[in-house]
N, C-alpha and C positions, 0 to 999 in steps of 0.2 A: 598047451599051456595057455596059450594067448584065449581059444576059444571057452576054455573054464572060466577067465578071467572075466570073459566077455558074458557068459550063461551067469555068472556068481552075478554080476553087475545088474544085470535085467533082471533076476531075483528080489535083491536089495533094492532095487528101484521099486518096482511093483510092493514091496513089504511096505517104500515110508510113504506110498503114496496112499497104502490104504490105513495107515497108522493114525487113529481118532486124536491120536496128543499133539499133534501139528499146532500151534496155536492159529484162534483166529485173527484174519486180519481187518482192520478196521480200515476200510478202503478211502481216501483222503481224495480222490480225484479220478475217475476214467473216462477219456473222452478222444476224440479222431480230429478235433478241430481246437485249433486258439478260440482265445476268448471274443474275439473280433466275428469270430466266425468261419478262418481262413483253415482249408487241411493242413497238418501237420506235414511238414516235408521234412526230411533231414538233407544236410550238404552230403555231398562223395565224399570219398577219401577214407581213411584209415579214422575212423572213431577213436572220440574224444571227450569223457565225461568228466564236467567241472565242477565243482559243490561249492556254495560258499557262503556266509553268513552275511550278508549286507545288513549294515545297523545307519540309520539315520536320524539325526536329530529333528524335534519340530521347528516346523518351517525350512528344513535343508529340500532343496531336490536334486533330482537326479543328474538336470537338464535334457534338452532334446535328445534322443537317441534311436537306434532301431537293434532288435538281432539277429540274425544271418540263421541264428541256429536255435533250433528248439529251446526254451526252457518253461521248466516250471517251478512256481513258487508258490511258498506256503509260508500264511503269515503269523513269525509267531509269538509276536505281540505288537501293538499298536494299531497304525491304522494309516493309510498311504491311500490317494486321491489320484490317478492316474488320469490324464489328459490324454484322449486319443486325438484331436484333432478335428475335423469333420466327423468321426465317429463318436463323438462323445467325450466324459469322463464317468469312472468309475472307482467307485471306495470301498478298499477292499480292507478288514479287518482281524482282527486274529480266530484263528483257527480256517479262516477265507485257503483255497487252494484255486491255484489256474497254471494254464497255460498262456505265455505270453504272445501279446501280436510279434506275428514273422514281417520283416522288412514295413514295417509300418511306423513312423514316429511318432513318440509318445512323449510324455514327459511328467518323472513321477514326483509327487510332493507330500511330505510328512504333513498331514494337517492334524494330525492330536494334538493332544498335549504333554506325550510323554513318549520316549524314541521308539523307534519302531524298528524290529529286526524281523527278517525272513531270510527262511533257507533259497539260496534260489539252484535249482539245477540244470548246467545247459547239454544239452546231447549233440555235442558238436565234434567237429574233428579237426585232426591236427593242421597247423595253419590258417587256418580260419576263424577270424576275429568272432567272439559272444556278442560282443556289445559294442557297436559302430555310434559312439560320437555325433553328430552333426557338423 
């Protein structure tokens, strides 16, 4: 039984991978490194994916911070000025996707003139703080 289950499974698999009605996808982001330029590492432990809509007003920011853990963001709508520090700033806009700097202080600022929201998502794990403060 188990092994019919098993032969039926690799069937159907192989049938929707060659199935033309898949839709396609519009790829928003691929890449091995933060925007910084740094590889992507993830923390140990037991995984932990966090989604979440951060909306800022103009002129609000973030204040100083860093992440411990992967994220990425997509902006989508408005427009945020990101302070790297020694490395720069960067103004990122709607439909903009990245990867955020790992353990690097930043600090991000609505400079539009209308509120800016982005999905952000972090690929972290349990116990382990996203967004470390200053």
């Amino acid at each position: 039984m188990i092994r019919a289950a098993a032969a039926l499974a690799v069937l159907w698999t192989g049938a929707a991978a060659a199935d033309d009605s898949y839709p396609p996808l519009d790829v928003l982001l691929q890449t091995t490194t933060t925007i910084l330029g740094q590889p992507i590492a993830y923390p140990g432990g037991q995984a932990q994916i966090t989604a979440a809509i951060v909306t800022m007003q103009p002129g609000q920011k973030t204040g100083w911070h860093d992440h411990d853990a992967p994220l990425f963001a997509y902006i989508l709508e408005g427009e945020i000025t990101v302070d790297y520090g020694p490395h720069g700033t960067k103004t990122y806009r709607t439909g903009d996707a990245l990867v955020e700097a790992l353990g690097s202080r930043h600090n991000g600022e609505n400079t539009g003139d209308a509120p800016m929201r982005l999905l952000a998502v972090f690929a972290g794990a349990e116990g382990t703080p996203n967004t470390v403060p200053e």
